[in-house]
Kinemage of the C-alpha trace (Angstrom):
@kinemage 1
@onewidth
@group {chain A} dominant
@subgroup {mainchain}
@vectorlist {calphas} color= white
{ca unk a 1} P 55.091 23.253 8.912
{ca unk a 2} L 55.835 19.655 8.233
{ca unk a 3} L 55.482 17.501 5.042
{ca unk a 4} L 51.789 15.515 5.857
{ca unk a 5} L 49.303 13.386 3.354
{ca unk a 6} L 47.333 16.110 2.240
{ca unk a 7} L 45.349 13.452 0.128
{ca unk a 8} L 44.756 9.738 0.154
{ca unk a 9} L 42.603 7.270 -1.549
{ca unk a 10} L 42.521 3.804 -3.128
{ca unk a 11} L 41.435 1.382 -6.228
{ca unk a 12} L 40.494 -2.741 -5.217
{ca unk a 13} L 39.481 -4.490 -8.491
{ca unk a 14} L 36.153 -6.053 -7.972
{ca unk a 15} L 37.164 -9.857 -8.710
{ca unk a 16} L 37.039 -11.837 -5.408
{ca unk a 17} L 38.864 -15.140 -4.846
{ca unk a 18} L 37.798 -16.764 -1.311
{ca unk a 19} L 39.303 -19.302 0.054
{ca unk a 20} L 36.539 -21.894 -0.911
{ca unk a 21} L 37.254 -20.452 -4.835
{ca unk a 22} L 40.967 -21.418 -3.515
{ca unk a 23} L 39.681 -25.344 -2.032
{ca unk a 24} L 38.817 -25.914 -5.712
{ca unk a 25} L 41.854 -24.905 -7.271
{ca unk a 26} L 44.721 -26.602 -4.849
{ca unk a 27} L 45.061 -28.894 -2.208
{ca unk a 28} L 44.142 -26.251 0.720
{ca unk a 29} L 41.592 -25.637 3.156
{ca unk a 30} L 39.657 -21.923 4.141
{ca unk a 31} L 40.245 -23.134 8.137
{ca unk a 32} L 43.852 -23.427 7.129
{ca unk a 33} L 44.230 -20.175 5.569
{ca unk a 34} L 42.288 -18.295 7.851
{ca unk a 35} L 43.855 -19.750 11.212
{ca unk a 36} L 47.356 -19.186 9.492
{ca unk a 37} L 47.056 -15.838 7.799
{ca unk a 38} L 43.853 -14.498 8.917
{ca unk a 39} L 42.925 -14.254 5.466
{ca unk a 40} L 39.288 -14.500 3.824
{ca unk a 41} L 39.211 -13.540 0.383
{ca unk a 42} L 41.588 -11.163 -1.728
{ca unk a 43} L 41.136 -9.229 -4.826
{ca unk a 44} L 42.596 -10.198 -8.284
{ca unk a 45} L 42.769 -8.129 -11.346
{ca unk a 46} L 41.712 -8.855 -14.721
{ca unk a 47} L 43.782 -9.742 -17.867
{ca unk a 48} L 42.481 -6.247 -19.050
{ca unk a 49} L 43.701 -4.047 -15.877
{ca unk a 50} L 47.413 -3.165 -15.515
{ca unk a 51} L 49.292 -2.203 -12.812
{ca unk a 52} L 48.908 1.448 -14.356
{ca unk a 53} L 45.432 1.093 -14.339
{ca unk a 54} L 44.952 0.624 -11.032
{ca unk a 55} L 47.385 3.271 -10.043
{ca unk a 56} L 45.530 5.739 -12.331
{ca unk a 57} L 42.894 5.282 -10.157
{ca unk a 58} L 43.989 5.601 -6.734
{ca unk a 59} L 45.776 8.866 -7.616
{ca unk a 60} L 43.483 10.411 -9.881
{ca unk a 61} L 41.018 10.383 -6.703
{ca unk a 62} L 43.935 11.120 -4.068
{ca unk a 63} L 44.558 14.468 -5.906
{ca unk a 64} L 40.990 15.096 -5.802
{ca unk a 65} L 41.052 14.195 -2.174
{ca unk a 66} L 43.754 16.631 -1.723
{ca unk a 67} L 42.046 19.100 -3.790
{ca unk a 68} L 44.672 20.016 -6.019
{ca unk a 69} L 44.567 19.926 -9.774
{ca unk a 70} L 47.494 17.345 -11.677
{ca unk a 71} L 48.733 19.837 -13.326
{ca unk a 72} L 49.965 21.580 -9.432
{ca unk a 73} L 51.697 17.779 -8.815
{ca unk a 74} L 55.971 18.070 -9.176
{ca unk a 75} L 56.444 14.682 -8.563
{ca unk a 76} L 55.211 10.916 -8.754
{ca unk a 77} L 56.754 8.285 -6.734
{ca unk a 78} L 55.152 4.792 -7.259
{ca unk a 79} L 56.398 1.781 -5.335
{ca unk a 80} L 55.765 -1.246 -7.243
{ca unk a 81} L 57.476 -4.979 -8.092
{ca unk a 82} L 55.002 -5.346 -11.161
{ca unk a 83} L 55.213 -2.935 -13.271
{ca unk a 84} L 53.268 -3.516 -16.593
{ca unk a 85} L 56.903 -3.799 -18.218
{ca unk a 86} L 60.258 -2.999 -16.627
{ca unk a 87} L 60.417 0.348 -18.692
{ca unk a 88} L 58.964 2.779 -19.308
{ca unk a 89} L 57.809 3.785 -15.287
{ca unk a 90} L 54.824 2.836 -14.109
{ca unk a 91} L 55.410 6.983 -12.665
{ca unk a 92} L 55.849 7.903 -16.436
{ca unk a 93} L 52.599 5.894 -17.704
{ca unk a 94} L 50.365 7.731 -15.194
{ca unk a 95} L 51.811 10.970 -15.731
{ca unk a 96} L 50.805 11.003 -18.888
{ca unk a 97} L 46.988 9.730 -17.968
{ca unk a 98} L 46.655 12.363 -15.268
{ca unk a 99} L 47.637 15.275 -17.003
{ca unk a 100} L 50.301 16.387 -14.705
{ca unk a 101} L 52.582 17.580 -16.922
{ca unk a 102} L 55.278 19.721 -14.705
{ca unk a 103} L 55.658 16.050 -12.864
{ca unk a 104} L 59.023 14.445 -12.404
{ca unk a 105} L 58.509 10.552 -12.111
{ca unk a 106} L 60.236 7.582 -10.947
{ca unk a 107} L 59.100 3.936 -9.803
{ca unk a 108} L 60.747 2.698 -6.461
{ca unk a 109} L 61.118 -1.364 -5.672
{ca unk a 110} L 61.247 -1.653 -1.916
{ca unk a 111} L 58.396 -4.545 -2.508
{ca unk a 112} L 56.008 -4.198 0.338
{ca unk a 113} L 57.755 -1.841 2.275
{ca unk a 114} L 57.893 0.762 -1.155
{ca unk a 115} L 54.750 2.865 0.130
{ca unk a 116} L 56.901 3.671 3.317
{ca unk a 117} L 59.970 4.225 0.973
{ca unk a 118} L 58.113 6.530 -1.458
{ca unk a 119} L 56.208 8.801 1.658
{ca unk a 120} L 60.239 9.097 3.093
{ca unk a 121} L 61.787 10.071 -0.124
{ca unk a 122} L 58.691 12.598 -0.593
{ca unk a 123} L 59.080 13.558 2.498
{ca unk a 124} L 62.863 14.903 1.864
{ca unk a 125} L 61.957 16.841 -1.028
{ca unk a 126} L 59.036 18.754 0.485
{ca unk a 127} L 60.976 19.581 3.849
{ca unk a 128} L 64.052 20.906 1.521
{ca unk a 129} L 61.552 23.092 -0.219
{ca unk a 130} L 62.269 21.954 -3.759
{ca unk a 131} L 58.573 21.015 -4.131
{ca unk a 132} L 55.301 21.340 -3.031
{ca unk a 133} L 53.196 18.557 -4.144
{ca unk a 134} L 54.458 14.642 -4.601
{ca unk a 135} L 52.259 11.816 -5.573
{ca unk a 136} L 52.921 8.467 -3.766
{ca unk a 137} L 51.422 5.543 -5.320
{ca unk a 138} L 51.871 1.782 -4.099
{ca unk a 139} L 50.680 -0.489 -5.896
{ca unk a 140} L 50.939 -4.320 -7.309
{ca unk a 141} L 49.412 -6.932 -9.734
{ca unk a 142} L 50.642 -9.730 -7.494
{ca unk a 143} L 48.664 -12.228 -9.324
{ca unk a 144} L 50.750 -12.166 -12.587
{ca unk a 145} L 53.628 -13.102 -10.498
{ca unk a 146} L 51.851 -15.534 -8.409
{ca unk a 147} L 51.820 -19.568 -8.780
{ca unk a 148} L 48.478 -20.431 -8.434
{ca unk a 149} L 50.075 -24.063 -8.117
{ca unk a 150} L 51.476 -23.352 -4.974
{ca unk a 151} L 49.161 -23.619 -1.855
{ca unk a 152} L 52.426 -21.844 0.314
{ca unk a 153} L 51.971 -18.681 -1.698
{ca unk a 154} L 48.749 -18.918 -3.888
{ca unk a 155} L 46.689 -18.342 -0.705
{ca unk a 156} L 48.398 -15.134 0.239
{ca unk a 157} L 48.622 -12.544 -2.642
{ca unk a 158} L 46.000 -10.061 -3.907
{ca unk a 159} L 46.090 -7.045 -5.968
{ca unk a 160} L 45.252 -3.066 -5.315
{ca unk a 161} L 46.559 0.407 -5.531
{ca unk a 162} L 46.760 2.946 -2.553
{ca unk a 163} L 47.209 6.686 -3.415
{ca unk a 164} L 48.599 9.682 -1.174
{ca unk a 165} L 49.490 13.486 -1.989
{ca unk a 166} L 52.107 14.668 0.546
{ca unk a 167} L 52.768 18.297 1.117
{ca unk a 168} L 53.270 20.809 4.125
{ca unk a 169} L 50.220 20.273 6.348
{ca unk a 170} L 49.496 22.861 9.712
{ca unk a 171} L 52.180 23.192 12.395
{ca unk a 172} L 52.078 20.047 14.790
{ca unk a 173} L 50.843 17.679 12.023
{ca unk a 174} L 52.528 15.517 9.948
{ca unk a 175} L 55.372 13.097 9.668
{ca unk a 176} L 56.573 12.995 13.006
{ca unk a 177} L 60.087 10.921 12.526
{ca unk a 178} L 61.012 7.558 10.186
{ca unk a 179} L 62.984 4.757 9.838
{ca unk a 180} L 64.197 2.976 6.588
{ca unk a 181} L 66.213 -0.059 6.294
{ca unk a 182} L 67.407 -3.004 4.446
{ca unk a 183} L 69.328 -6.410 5.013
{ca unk a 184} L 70.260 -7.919 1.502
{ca unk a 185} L 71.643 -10.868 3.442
{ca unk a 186} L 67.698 -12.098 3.748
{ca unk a 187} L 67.405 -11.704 -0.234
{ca unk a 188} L 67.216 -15.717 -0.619
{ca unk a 189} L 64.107 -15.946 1.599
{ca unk a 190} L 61.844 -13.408 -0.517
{ca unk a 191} L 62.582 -13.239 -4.201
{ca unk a 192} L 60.922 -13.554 -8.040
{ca unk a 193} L 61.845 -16.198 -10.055
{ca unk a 194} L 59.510 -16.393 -12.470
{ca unk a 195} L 57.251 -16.660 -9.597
{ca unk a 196} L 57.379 -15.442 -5.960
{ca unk a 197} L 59.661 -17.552 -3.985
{ca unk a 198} L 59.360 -17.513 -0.303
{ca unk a 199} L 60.788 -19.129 2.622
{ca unk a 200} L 58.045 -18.538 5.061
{ca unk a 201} L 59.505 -19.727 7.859
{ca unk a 202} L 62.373 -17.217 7.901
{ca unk a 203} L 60.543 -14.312 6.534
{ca unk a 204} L 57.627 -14.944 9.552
{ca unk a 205} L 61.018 -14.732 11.671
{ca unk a 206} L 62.379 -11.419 10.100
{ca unk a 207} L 59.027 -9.390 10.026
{ca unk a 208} L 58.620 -10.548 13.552
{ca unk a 209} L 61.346 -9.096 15.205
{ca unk a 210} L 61.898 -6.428 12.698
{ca unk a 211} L 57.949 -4.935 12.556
{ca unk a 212} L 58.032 -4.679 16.293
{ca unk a 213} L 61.714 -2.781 16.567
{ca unk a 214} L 61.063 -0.211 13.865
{ca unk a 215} L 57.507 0.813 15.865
{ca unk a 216} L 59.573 1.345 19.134
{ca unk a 217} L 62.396 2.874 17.350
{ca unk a 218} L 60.027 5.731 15.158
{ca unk a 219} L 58.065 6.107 18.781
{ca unk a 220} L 61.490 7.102 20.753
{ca unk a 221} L 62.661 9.101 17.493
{ca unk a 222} L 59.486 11.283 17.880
{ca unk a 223} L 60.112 11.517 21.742
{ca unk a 224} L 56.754 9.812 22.474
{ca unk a 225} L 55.668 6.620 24.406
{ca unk a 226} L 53.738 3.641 23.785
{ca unk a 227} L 50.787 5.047 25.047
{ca unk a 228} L 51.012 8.201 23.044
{ca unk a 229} L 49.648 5.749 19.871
{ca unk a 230} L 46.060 6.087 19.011
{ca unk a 231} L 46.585 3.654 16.071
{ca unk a 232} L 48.584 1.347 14.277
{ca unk a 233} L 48.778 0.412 10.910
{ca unk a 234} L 50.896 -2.428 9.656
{ca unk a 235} L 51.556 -4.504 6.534
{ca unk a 236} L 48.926 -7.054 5.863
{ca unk a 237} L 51.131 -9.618 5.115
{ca unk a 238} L 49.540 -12.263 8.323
{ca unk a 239} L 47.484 -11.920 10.924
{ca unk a 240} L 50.250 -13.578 13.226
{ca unk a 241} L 52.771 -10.820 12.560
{ca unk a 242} L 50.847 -8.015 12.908
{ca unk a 243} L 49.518 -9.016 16.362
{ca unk a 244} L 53.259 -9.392 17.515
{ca unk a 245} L 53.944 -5.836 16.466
{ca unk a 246} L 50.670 -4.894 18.221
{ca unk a 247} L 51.532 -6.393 21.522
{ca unk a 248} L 54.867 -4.823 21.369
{ca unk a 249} L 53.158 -1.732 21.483
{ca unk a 250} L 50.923 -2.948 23.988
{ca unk a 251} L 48.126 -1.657 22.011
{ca unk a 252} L 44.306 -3.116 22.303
{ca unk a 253} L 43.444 -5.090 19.345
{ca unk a 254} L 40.528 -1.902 18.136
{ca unk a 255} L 43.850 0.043 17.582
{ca unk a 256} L 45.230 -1.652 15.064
{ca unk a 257} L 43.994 -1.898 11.310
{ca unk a 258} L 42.944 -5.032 10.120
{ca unk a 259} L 42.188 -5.781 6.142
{ca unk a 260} L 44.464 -8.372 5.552
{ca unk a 261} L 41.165 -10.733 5.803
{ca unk a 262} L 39.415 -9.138 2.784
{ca unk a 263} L 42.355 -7.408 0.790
{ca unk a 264} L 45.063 -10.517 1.515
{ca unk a 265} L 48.969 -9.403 1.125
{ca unk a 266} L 48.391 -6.344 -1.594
{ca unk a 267} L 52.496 -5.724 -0.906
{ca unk a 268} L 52.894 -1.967 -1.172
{ca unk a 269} L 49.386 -1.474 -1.719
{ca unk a 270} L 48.496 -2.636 1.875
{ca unk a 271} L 49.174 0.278 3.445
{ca unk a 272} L 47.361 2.448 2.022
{ca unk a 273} L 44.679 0.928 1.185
{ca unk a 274} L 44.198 0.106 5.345
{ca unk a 275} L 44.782 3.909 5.904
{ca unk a 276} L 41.336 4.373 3.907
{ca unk a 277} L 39.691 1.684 4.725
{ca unk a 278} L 40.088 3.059 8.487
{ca unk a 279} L 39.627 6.916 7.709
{ca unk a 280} L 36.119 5.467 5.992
{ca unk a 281} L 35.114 3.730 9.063
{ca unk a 282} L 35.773 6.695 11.680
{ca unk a 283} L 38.756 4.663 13.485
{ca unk a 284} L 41.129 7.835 12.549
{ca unk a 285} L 40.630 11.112 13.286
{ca unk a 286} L 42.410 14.503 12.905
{ca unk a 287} L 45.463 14.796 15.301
{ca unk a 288} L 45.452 11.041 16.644
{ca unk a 289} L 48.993 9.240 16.111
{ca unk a 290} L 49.295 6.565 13.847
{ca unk a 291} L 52.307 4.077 13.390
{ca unk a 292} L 53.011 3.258 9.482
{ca unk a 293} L 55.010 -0.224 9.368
{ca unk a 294} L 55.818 -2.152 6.596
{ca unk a 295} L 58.751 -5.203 5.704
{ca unk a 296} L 59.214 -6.916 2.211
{ca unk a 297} L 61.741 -8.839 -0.055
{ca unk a 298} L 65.226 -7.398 -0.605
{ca unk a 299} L 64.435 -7.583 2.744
{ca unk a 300} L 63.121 -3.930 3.608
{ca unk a 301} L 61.515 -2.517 5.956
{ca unk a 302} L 60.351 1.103 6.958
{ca unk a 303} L 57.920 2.933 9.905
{ca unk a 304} L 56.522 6.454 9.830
{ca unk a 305} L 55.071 7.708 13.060
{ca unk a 306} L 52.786 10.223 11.680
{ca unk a 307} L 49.851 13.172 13.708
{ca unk a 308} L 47.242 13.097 11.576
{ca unk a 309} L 45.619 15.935 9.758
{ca unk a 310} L 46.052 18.589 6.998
């Protein structure tokens, strides 16, 4: 048996900015947005709804999903850059609100790539056999930390939490080989001031060439090919990159996930919450294999080739 999501689900506030909401606001256009990001609308959080909030919810239903009680979790793993204060843990706050009391809990900041960071690290601890049951939680309030005076990064950024319970799943299934990295070099590009701070130009460049190697490098770690993929599901950061990753995989374009154009970039929310959004829809199904990809500031980056099923 190999570690597996035994659980999954998601929380997407129910504030929506379009880009027309966005033509009012800043010197911008929707046709501009959309032909450059492939982005329609994203979801923004109110004043009253923390970071913890939303991660409360995504997990609370992910360990339903999983159907496991809190109280059988041993460990929370959230991956966040907006925390609702730098201490205590995001991990720590929803602890508490979930019950699950025999819970170690940490926050990790990977930025967008944490979700793929925090499945990796649970990964270790379930294959060791020190425990059973780890909640991993990405999640972001991107517009507190967003400049909605900047058309370069106002346009991108939403908010969202993505939930998954990992754990042994059957023989065959399950996280099939990974790759983590980072290159601290390429901090300048991606960064929080008090705002985010981003050289586009050079971070389109990065997640370019990096998306695309880590999905061929996780494919020839698990010893299968190109056309072994039934799916891939990369950050929603811009349409742009993640059709370069796709066409490195040669993959047709119903393969790979696509909510980028109603979610925006939810950093290490996007992941997960494109995992549901596709398991919803009927695009996944037990024993396919799915590509995980994800880059972010610091810069990161991290890919899971996963078979799918419990």
């Amino acid at each position: 048996m190999g570690a597996g999501i035994l659980g999954i689900s998601r929380y997407i506030p129910e504030k929506i900015i379009t880009n027309h909401d966005l033509e009012k606001m800043m010197d911008t256009s929707d046709e501009w947005i959309r032909t450059r990001t492939g982005i329609e609308e994203r979801r923004i959080a109110d004043d009253n709804t923390n970071t913890s909030d939303m991660a409360y919810e995504a997990a609370r239903k992910a360990i339903e999903n999983a159907g496991i009680t809190a109280e059988e979790i041993d460990m929370i793993l959230v991956a966040t850059v907006t925390p609702d204060r730098p201490f205590p843990s995001v991990a720590c706050m929803i602890q508490e609100k979930l019950g699950a009391k025999n819970a170690a809990a940490m926050d990790i900041s990977a930025a967008c790539a944490g979700f793929m960071y925090g499945i990796v690290t649970a990964k270790q601890f379930i294959d060791c056999g020190t425990y059973k049951h780890i909640l991993v939680v990405g999640v972001e309030k991107l517009s507190k930390i967003t400049d909605w005076e900047d058309r370069n990064t106002a346009v991108l950024f939403g908010d969202g939490a993505g939930a998954a319970v990992i754990g042994n799943v059957s023989e065959g299934r399950g996280i099939l080989s990974f790759e983590l990295g980072a290159d601290g070099t390429g901090a300048k590009h991606l960064y929080q001031d008090e705002y985010i701070i981003m050289n586009g130009r050079e971070v389109f460049k990065f997640a370019v060439r990096q998306m695309g190697e880590s999905c061929v490098n996780v494919i020839e770690k698990a010893g299968l090919q190109k056309e072994d993929i039934d799916f891939l599901i990369p950050h929603q950061a811009n349409i742009r990159i993640m059709e370069a990753s796709r066409q490195r995989l040669e993959l047709p374009e119903e393969k790979m996930s696509k909510t980028v154009n109603k979610f925006g970039n939810t950093s290490s929310a996007s992941i997960p919450l494109s995992l549901v959004d596709d398991l919803e829809a009927g695009r996944i199904k037990d024993d396919d294999i799915i590509v995980m990809v994800g880059f972010g500031g610091g810069l990161t980056w991290g890919a899971i080739a996963i078979k799918w099923g419990r």
